[in-house]
DRENVODO-542989 format. One record per residue (C-alpha): residue in one letter; x, y, z. Coordinates in nm, 3 decimals, decimal comma, padded with zeros to 5 digits. Each point is the difference from the previous one (the first is absolute). Example, Ala and Ser with C-alpha at 12.3 -4.5 7.8 and 13.67 -1.06 7.14 Angstrom:
<nodes>
A	01,230	-00,450	00,780
S	00,137	00,344	-00,066
</nodes>
This chain:
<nodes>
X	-06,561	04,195	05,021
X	00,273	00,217	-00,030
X	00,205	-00,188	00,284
X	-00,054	-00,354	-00,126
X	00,126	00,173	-00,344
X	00,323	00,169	00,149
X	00,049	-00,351	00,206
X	00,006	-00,145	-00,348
X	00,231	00,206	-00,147
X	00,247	-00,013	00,317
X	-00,007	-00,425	-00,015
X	00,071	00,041	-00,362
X	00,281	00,273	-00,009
X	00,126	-00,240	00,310
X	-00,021	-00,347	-00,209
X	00,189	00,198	-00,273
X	00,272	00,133	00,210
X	00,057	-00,327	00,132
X	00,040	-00,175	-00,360
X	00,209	00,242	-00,118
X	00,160	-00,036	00,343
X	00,076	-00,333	-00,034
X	00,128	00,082	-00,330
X	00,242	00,277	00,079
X	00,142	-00,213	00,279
X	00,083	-00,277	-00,231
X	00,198	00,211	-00,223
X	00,156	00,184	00,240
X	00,150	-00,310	00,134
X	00,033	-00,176	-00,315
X	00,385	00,035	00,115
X	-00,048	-00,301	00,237
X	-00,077	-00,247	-00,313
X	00,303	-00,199	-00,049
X	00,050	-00,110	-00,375
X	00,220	-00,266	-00,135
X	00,092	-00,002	-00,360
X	00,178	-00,312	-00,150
X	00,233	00,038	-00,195
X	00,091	00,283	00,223
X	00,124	00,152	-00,360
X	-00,227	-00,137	-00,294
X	00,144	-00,188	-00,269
X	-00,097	-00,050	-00,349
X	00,009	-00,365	-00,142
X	-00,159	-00,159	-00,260
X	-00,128	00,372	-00,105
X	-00,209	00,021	00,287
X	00,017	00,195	00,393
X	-00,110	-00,176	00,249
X	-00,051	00,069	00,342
X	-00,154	-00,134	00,360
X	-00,137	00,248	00,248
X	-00,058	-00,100	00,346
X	-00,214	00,291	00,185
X	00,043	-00,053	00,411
X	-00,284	00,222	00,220
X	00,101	00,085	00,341
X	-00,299	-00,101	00,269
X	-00,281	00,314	00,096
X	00,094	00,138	-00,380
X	-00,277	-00,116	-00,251
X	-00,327	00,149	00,084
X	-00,279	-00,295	-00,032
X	-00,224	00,174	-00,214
X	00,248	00,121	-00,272
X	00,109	-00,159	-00,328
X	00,368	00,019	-00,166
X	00,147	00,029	-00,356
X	00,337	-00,101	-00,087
X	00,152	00,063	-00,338
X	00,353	-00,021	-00,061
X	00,089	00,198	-00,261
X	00,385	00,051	-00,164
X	00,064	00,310	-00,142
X	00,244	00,163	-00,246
X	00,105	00,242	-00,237
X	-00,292	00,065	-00,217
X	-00,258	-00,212	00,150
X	-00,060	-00,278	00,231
X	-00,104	-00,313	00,019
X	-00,293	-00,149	00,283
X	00,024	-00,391	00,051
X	-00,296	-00,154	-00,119
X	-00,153	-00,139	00,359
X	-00,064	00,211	00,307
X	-00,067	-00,104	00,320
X	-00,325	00,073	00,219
X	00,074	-00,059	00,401
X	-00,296	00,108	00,230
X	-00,118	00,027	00,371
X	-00,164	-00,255	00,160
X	-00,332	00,210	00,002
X	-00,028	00,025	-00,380
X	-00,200	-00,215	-00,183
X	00,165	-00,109	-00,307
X	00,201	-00,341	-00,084
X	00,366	00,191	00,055
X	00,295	-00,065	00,201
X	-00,065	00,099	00,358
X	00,194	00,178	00,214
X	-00,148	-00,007	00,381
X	00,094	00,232	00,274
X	00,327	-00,217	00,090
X	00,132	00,058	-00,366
X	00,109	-00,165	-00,222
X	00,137	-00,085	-00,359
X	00,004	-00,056	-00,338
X	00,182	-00,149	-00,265
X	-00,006	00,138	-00,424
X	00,116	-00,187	-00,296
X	00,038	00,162	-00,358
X	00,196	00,134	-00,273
X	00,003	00,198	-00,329
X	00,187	00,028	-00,331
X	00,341	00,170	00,043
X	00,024	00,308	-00,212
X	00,320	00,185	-00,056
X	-00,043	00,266	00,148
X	-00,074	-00,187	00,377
X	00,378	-00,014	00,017
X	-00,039	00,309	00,177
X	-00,333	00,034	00,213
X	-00,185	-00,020	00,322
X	-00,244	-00,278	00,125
X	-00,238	00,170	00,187
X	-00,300	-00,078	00,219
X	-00,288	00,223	-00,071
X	-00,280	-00,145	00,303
X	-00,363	00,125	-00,013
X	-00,251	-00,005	00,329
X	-00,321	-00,024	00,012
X	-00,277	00,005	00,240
X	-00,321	00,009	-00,111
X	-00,105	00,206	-00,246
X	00,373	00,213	00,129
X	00,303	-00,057	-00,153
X	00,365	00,131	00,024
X	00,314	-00,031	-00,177
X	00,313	-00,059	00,213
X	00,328	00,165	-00,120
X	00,210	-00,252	-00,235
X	00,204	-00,326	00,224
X	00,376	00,014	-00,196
X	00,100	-00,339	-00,031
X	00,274	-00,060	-00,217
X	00,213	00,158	-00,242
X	00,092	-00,114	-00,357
X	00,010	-00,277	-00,182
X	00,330	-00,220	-00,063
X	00,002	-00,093	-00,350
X	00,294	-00,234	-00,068
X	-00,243	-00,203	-00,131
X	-00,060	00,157	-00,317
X	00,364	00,044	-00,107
X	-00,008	-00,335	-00,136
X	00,101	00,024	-00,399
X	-00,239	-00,114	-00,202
X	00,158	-00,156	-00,264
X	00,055	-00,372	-00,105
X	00,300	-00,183	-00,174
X	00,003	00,012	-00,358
X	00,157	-00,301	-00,232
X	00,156	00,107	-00,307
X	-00,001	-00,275	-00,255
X	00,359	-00,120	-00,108
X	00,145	-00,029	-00,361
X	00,183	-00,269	-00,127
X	00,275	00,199	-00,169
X	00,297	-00,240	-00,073
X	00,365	00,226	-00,101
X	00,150	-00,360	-00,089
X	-00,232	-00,229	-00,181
X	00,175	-00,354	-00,071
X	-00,073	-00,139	-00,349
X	00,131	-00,321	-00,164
X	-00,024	-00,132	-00,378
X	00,033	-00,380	-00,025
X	00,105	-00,268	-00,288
X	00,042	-00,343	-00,030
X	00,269	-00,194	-00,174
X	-00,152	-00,319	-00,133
X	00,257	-00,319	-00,041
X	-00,079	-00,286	-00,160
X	00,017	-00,402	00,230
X	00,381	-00,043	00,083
X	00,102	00,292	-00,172
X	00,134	00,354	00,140
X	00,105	00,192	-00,299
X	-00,254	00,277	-00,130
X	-00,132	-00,040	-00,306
X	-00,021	00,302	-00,235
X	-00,379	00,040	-00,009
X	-00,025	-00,019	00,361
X	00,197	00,403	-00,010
X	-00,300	00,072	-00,229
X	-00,235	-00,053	00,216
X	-00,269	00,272	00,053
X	00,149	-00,010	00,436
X	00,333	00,017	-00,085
X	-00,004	00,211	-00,282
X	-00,240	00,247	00,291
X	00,296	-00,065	00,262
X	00,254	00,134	-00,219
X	-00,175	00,290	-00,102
X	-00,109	00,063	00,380
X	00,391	00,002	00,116
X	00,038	00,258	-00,301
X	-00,271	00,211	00,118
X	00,090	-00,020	00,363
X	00,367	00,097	-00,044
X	-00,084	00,329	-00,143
X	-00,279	00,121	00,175
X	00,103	00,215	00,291
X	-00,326	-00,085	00,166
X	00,066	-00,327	00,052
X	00,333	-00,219	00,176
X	00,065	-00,379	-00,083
X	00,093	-00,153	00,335
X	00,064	-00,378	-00,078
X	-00,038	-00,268	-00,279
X	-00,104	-00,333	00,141
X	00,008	-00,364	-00,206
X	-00,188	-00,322	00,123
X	00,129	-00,313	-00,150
X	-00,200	-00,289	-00,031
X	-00,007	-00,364	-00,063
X	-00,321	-00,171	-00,043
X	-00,099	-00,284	00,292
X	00,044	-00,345	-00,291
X	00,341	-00,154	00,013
X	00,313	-00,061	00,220
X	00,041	00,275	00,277
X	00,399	00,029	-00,149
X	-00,089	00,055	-00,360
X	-00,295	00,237	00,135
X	00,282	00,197	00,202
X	00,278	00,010	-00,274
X	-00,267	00,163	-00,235
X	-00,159	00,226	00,222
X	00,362	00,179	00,049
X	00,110	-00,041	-00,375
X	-00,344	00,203	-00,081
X	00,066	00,265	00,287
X	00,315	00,014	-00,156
X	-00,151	00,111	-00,342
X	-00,243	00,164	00,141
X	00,257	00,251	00,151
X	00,205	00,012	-00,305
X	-00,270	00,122	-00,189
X	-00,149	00,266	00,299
X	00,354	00,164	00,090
X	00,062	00,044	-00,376
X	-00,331	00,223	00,011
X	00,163	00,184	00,277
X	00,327	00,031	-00,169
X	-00,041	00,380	-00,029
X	-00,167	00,091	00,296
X	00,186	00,164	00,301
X	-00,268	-00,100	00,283
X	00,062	-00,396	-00,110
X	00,342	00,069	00,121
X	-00,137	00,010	00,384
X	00,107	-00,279	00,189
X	-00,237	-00,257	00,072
X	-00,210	00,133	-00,330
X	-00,005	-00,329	-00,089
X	-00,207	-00,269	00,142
X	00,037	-00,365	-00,117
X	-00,169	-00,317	00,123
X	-00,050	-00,374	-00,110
X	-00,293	-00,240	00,062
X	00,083	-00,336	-00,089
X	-00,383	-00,174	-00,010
X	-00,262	00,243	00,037
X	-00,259	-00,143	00,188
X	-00,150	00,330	00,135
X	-00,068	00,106	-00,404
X	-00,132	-00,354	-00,068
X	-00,241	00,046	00,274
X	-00,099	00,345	-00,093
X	-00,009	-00,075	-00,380
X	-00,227	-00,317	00,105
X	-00,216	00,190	00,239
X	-00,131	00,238	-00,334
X	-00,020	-00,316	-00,247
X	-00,277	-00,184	-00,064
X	00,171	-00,350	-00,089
X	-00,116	-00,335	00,089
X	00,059	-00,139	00,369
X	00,102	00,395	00,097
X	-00,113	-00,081	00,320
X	00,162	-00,326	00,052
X	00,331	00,160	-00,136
X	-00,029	00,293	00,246
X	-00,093	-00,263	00,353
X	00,342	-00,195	-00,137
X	00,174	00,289	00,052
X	-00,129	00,077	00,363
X	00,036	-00,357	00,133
X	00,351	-00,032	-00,157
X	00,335	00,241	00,084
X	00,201	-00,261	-00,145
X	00,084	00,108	-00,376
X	00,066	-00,328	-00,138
X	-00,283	-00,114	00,180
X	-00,238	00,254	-00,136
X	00,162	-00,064	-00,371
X	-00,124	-00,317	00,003
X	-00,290	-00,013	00,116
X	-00,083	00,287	-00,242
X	00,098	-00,279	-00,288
X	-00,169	-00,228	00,126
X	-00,291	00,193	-00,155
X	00,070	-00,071	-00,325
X	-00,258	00,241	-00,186
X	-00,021	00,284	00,208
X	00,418	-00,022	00,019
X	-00,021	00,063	-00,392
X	-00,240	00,319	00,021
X	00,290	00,059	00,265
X	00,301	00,014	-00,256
X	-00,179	00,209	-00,252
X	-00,180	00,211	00,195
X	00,176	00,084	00,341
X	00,350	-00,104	00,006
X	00,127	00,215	-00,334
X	-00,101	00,296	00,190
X	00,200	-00,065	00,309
X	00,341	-00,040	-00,199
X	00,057	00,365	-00,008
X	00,254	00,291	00,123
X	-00,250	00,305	00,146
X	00,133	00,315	-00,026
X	-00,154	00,289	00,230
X	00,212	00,390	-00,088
X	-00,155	00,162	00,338
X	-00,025	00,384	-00,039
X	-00,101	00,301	00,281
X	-00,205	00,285	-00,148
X	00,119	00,315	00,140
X	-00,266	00,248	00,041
X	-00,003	00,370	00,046
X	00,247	00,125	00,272
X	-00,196	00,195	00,308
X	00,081	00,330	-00,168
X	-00,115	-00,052	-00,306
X	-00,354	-00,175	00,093
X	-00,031	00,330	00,245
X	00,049	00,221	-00,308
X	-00,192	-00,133	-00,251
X	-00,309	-00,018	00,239
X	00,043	00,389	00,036
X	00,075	00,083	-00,361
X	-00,244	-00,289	-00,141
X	-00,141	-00,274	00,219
X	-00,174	-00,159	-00,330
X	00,305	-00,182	-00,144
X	00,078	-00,206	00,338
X	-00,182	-00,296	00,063
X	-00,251	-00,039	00,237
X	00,262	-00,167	00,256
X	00,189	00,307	-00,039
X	-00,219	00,246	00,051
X	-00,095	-00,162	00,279
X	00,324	-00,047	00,163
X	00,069	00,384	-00,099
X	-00,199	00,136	00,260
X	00,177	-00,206	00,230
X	00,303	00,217	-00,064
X	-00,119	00,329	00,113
X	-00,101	00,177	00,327
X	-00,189	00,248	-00,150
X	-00,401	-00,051	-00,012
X	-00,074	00,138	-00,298
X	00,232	-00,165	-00,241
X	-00,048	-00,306	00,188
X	-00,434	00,041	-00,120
X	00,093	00,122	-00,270
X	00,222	-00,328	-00,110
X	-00,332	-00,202	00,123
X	-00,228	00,209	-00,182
X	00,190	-00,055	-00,308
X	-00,008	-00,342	00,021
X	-00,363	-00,020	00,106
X	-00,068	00,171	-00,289
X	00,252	-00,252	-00,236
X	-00,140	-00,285	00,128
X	-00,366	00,061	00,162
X	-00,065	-00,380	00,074
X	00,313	00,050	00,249
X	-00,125	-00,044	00,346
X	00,325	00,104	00,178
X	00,011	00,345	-00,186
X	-00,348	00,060	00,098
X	00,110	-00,079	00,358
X	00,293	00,180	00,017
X	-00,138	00,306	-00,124
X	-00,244	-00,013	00,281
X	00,259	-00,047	00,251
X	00,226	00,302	-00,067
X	-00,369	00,215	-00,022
X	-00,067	-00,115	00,330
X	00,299	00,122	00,130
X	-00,048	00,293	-00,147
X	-00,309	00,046	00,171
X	-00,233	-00,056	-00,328
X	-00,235	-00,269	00,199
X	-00,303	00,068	-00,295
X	00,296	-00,039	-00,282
X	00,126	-00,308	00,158
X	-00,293	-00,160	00,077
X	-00,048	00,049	-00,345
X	00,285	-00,125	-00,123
X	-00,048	-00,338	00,229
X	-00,330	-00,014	-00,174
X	00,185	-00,076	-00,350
X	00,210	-00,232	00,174
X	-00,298	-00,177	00,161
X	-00,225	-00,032	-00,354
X	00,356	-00,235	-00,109
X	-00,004	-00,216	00,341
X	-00,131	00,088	00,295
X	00,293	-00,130	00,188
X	00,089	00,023	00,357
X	00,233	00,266	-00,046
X	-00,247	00,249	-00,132
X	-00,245	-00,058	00,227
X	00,282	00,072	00,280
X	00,078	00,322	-00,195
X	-00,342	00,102	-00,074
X	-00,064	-00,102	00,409
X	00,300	00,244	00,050
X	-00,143	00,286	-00,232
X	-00,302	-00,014	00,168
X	00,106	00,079	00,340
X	00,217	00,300	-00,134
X	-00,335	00,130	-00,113
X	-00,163	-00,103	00,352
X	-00,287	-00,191	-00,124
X	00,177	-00,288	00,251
X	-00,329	-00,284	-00,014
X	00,067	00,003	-00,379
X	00,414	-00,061	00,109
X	-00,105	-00,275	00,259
X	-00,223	-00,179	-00,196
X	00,264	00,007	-00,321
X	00,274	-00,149	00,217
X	-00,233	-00,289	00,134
X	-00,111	-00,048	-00,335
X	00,379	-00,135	-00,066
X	00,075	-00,384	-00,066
X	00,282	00,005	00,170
X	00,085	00,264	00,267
X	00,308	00,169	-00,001
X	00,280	00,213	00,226
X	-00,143	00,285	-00,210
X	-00,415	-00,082	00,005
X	00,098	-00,056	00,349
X	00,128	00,330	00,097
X	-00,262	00,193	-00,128
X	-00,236	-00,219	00,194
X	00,178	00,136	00,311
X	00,007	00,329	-00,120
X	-00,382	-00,055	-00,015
X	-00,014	-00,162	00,344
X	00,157	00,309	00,197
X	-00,276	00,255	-00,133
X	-00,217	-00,243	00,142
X	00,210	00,002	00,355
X	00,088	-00,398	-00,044
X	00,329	00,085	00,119
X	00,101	-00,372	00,044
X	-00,102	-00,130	-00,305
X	00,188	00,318	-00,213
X	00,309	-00,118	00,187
X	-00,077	-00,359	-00,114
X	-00,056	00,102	-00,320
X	00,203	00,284	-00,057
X	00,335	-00,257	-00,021
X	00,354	00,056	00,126
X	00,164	00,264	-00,199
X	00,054	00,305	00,172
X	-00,196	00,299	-00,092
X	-00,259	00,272	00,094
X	-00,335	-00,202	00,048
X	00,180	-00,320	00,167
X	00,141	00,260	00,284
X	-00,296	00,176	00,034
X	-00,249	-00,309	00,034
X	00,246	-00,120	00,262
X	-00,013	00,365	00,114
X	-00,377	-00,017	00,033
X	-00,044	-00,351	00,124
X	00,210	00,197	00,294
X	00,334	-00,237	-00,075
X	00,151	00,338	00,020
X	00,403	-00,171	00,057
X	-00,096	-00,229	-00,342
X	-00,084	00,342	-00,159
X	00,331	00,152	00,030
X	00,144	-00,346	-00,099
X	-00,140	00,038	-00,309
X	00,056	00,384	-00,032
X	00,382	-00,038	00,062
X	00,010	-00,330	-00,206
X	-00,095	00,214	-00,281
X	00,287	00,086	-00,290
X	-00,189	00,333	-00,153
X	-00,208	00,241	00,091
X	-00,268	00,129	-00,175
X	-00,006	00,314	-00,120
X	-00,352	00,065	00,121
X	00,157	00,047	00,348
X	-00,266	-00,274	00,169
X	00,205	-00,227	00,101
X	00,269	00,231	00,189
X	-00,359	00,151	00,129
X	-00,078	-00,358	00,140
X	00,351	00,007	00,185
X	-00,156	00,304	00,187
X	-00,281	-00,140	00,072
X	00,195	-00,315	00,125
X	00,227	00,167	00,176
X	-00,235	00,211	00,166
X	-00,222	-00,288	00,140
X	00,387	-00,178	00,128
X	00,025	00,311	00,178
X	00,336	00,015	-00,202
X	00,031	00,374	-00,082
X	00,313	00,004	-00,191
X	-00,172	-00,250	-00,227
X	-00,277	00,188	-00,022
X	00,201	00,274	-00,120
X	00,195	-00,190	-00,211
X	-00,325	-00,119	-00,188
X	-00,161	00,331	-00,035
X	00,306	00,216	-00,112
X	00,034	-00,255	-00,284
X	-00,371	00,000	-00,111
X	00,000	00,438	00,013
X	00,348	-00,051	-00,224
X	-00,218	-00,276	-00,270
X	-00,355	00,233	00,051
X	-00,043	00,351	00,181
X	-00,372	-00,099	00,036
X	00,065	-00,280	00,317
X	00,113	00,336	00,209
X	-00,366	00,143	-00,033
X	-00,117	-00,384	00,072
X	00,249	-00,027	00,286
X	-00,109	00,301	00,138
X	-00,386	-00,161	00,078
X	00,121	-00,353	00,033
X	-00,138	-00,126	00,339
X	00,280	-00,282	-00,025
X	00,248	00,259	00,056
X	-00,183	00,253	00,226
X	00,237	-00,081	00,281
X	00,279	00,144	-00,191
X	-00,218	00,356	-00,146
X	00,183	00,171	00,279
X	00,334	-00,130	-00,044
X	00,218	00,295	-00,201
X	00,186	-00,215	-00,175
X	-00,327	-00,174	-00,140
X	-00,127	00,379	-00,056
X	00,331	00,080	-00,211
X	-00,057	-00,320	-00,197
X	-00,377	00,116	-00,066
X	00,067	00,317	-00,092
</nodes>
């Protein structure tokens, strides 16, 4: 009994050895596993990591009866990250519905990804493999398989184009005051009670008015002669003239006194001799008999004998004609044409600071046009917002300079005033663009499609939208033409790397931010064009000390971490 019992015990310390055999060999040769990681340095687009594994066994390596574990895993500063699937390869002995590797070898291939954090900028994708055999299992030392993430990506600026609504502030605002002389048939003198009538006694008090107001500037005096359409064309020209001539008797005596009527070509005199463009018009408003017949004579007929007679012809409606129409076409007009001169640059840009209140709304308005300064220009919208509430564009306007303050929650609600007036396509482009500053970008997305018309500017932040997605091709599509940080780096990321630093170099400022300049580094780096490189980073530490930190653990410029004259630039 004792024998058969020690037997036992031998067989099973012997079936143990050998798993854990079989174990131990595996990892001590886990060296002969060939990995392949694609990308062979991770990327981040569209906010996530991805990666593909391909796991290659050399032949007489996997033991039959043993069970693997793979879970990539990237780690970093703080924590780490495992991707969500792992994969389970076996030997051809185990029972279980796994990949099988036989005796020859073999291989397989791992798809996945995770959300890209910060902080993977700088980390380690490792692969931590577990064995097991039985009820045995071992943990094989950690399979380094890449280093870092490149995160070009996620420079993209969030931020859409803004419209800021426009005022319709005039300086010089033309103004006229008109009069009409009044003749009796076949006459041209002016009769006495004609000057007391209520227009011409208006006109005369106008040109008065005018020539003392410093506000205002006469420009020109114009008089129309006219002879009405009945009659011989030679009597109908002699009068017309002899009324323009008392017609500007009787103006240029008003003007007698005035220095600015002393401007040549002040005076503008001409002569109709049958007015057949006033009998139409006065026709067209009338409601006499045959108006219509009257009115088809004078389209069929050019002729103006021709159309007098025919008019004649119709005996009773050519009667309502001479007591109703033609008395009011033998006439001199008389048009004084004036420019209202407004406040001067200076002084619109003053009041606004010492009281906004007594400009108009057009000027207030137009007032924050004339400053570079943020806060006078909301405060000159606020203070016409708050003038006149039912103003749409203040409302705007104030929400565009808080956006570019950074104030998304202010501006949005500012752009939600604007919005109760008319929800317009410019607000919702603005609101779309306040949105994305405050990164809720589905709310942005869906606020630009929401437009009736798109727009360069609805358009833009649509492409802004499309590269934190990683739709490099349609942010370039969308994105437009002008030169500027987002249009180079979509190019950038859709790997157009030459149409990158097109755009770079085609732009005439750089921000301040340094991101651009970065972007030349980051060009110039993948062009294998050092000086460029250099170029691009030494301006973006001169705009922002922070990009020598990011330079520092930039994988797009690793090749250059042991160049000194990239250290001195870093440093």
């Amino acid at each position: 009994m004792k024998k058969i019992s020690s037997y036992f015990i031998l067989i099973m310390a012997v079936v143990l050895m050998s798993g854990c055999s079989g174990l131990n060999k595996m990892k001590k040769n886990a060296g002969l596993v060939k990995y392949e990681v694609t990308p062979q340095v991770l990327q981040t687009d569209a906010g996530i990591v991805p990666v593909t594994i391909k796991g290659m066994f050399p032949a007489k390596y996997f033991d039959k009866k043993t069970t693997l574990t793979a879970t990539p895993v990237l780690t970093y500063e703080g924590g780490e990250t495992p991707y969500d699937k792992v994969q389970v390869v076996q030997g051809e002995s185990v029972q279980a519905n796994n990949t099988v590797i036989n005796y020859n070898g073999g291989d397989f291939l791992y798809n996945s990804q995770i959300p890209y954090k910060d902080a993977m900028k700088v980390s380690k994708l490792v692969l931590r493999v577990k064995a097991s055999r039985g009820k045995k299992t071992l943990d094989f030392d950690p399979v380094p398989l890449a280093d870092g993430v490149i995160a070009t990506s996620t420079l993209v600026m969030k931020h859409g184009k803004t419209v800021t609504m426009k005022d319709n502030f005039q300086r010089i605002i033309p103004e006229s005051q008109m009069a009409d002389i009044n003749y009796v048939i076949n006459r041209s003198d002016i009769r006495p009670t004609e000057l007391k009538a209520e227009d011409i006694i208006a006109l005369k008090d106008y040109i008065k008015a005018v020539s003392t107001d410093a506000g205002r500037q006469l420009k020109s005096a114009q008089v129309s002669s006219y002879a009405s359409p009945d009659g011989k064309i030679t009597l109908n020209e002699k009068l017309s003239g002899n009324r323009g001539t008392s017609a500007d008797k009787f103006i240029q005596k008003e003007f007698a006194k005035i220095e600015a009527a002393k401007a040549q070509g002040f005076f503008d005199s001409k002569t109709t001799a049958e007015d057949w463009e006033g009998f139409r018009a006065e026709v067209e408003k009338s409601n006499i008999q045959d108006k219509d017949l009257i009115l088809r004579v004078l389209s069929m007929y050019s002729d103006p004998d021709v159309r007098e007679k025919e008019i004649r012809n119709m005996s009773s409606a050519f009667e309502s004609l001479k007591t109703d129409i033609l008395p009011k076409l033998r006439r001199s007009k008389m048009i004084i044409n004036v420019d209202k001169i407004g406040r001067t640059d200076e002084q619109i840009l003053a009041q606004a600071k010492s009281d906004p209140k007594v400009l108009s709304l057009e000027e207030m308005l137009y007032a924050a046009t004339l400053t570079t300064d943020a806060g006078e220009k909301l405060a000159f919208y606020s203070a016409a917002a708050e003038a006149y509430p039912k103003c749409i564009r203040a409302h705007n306007n104030v929400g565009v300079v808080l956006l570019s303050q950074g104030k998304a929650d202010e501006a949005i609600a500012a752009f939600d005033k604007a919005k109760a007036i008319d929800n317009n396509d410019v607000v919702k482009n603005n609101l779309g663009a306040a949105y994305m500053a405050k990164g809720d970008l589905a709310k942005a997305a869906e606020l630009y499609k929401s437009m009736a018309t798109a727009t360069a500017e609805s358009k833009f932040g649509l492409g802004v939208i499309a590269i934190t997605e990683g739709k490099y091709d349609e942010a370039v599509n969308l994105l437009g033409t002008e030169p500027c940080f987002n249009v180079a780096l979509a190019h950038l990321l859709k790997k157009d790397v030459n149409k990158a630093k097109s755009v770079l170099d085609s732009m005439k400022e750089m921000c301040k931010c340094g991101s651009p300049s970065y972007l030349k580094a980051v060009v110039g780096a993948r062009l294998d064009d050092r000086t460029y490189m250099l170029n691009g980073l030494r301006e973006a530490v001169g705009f922002d000390a922070k990009w020598k930190a990011y330079a520092k653990t930039d994988l797009e410029l690793a090749k250059y971490w042991n160049d000194d004259t990239f250290k001195s630039a870093v440093q």
